[in-house]
C-alpha positions as CSV (number, residue, x, y, z in Angstrom):
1,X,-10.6,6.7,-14.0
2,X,-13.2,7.2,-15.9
3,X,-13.8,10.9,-14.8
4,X,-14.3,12.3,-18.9
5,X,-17.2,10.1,-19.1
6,X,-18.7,11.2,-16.0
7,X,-18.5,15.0,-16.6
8,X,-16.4,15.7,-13.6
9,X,-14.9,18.7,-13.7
10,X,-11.1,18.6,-13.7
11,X,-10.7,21.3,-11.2
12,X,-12.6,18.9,-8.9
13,X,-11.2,15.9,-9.4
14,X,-7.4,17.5,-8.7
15,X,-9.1,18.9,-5.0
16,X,-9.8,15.3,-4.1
17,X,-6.9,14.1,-5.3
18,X,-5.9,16.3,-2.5
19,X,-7.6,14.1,-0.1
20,X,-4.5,11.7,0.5
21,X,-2.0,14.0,2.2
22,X,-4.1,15.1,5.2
23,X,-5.2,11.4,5.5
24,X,-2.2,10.2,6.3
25,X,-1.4,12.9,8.6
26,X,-4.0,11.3,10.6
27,X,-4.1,7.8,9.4
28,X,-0.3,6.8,10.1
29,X,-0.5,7.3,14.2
30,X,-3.7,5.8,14.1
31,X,-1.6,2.6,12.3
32,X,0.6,3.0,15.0
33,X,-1.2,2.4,17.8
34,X,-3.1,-0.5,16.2
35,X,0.6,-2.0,15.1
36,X,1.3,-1.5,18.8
37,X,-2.0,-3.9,20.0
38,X,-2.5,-6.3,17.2
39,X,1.3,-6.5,16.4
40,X,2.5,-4.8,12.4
41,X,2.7,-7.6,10.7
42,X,-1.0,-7.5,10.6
43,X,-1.2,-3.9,10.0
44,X,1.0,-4.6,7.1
45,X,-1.3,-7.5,6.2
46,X,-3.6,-5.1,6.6
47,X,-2.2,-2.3,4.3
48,X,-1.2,-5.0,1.8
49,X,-4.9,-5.8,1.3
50,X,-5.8,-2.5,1.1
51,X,-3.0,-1.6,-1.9
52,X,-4.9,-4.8,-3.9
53,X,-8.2,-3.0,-3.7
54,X,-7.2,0.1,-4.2
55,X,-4.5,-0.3,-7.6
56,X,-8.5,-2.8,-8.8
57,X,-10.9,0.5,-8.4
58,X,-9.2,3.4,-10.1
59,X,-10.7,1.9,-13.5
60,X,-14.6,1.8,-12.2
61,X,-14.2,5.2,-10.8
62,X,-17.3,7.4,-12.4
63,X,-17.9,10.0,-8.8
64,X,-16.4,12.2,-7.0
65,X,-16.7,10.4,-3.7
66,X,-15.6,7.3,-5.1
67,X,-12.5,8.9,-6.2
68,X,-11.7,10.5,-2.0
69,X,-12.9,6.9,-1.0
70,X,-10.2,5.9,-3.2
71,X,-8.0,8.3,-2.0
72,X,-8.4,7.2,1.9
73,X,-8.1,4.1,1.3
74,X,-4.7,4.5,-1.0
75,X,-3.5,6.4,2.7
76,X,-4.4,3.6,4.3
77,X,-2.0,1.8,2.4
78,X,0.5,4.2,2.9
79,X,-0.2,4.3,6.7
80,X,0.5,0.7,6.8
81,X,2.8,-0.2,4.3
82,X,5.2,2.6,4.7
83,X,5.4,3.6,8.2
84,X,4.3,0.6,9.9
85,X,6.2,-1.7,7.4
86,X,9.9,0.4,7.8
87,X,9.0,-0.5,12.0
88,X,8.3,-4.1,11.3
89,X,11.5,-4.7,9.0
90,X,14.0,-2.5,11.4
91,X,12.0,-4.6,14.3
92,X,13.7,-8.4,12.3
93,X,17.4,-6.4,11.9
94,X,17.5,-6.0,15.6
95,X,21.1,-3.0,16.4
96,X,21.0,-3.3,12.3
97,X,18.6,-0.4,11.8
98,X,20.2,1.1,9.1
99,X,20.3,-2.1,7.4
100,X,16.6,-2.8,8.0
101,X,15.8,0.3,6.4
102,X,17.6,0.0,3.8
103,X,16.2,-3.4,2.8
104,X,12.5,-1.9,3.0
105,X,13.5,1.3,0.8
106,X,15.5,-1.0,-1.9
107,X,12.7,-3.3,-2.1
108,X,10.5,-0.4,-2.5
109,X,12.7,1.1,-5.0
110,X,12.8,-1.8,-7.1
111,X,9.1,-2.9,-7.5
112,X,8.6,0.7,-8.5
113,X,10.9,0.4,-11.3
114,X,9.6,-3.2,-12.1
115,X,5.8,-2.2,-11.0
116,X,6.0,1.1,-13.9
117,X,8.4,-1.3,-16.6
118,X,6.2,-4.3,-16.4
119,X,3.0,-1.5,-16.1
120,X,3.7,-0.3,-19.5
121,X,5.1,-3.5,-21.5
122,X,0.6,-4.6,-20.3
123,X,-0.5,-1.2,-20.9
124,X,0.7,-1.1,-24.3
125,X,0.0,-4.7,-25.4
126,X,-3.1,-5.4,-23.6
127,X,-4.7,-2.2,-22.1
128,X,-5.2,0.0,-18.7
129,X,-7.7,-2.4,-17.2
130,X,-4.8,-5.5,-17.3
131,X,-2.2,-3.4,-15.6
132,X,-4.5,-2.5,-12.7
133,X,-5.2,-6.0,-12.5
134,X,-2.0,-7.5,-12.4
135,X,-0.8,-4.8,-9.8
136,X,-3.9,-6.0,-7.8
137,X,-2.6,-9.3,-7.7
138,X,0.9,-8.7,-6.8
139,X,-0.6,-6.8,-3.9
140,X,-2.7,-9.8,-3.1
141,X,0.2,-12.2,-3.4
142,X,2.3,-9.9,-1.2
143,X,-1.0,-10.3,1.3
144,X,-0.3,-13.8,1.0
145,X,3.2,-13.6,1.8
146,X,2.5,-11.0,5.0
147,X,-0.3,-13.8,6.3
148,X,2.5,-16.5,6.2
149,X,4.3,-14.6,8.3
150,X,2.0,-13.6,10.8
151,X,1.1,-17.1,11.1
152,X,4.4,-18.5,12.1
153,X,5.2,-18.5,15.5
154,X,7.5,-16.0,16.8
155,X,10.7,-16.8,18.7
156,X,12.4,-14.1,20.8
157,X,14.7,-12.4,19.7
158,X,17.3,-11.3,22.1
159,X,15.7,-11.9,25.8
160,X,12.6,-10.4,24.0
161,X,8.9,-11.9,23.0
């Protein structure tokens, strides 16, 4: 963020940053319900798309309303990702809950240690700009991946369709 340039004043910048927590208070039933109508793969399609275009903006951010747009939409991706992702990966472990949660937090354990290391091995050799664009395009890929899967056809599983 480019928030020295702009002349924002720190003070302000760390209230928006604030912007986030209550967003998702409100955000993740709202991702809820839609998981419940169009299905959560596609609100996890959905969330996926919105991490890509959020991890591209921080380095163009100059305003203060750019930065709580930023900030929404990063709870958007939260709303999606984490909360309606955990109910779409317990939903393929069917009586294997505790399985299918712990294949969505070990998955998101270890791109966070591979997201930061592989982060600061670009940061250091080619600058900020290149790791948020290679984040942005794991997201994308991951967008990718959540699309192929919505496409395919979905068999019951158990009695249920």
């Amino acid at each position: 963020m480019r928030a020295e340039g702009a002349g924002l004043p720190l003070a302000r910048v760390l209230l928006v940053l604030g912007v986030a927590p209550p967003a998702e208070v409100v955000l993740i039933p709202v991702c809820g319900v839609a998981a419940t109508r169009w299905g959560p793969d596609r609100v996890v399609l959905g969330g996926c798309v919105a991490a890509g275009v959020e991890v591209v903006l921080p380095a163009h951010v100059d305003r203060v309303w750019q930065l709580a747009l930023l900030q929404v939409l990063g709870a958007v991706a939260v709303a999606c990702l984490a909360n309606v992702g955990m109910a779409a990966v317990r939903e393929r472990f069917p009586r294997r809950d505790a399985f299918g949660t712990g294949v969505f937090v070990a998955a998101r354990s270890v791109a966070g240690l591979l997201g930061n290391g592989a982060g600061g091995l670009l940061g250091s050799a080619f600058g900020l700009r290149w790791v948020f664009l290679a984040a942005a395009v794991c997201s994308f890929l991951a967008a990718g991946l959540c699309a192929l899967v919505v496409a395919r056809p979905r068999r019951p599983v158990h009695g249920r369709t």
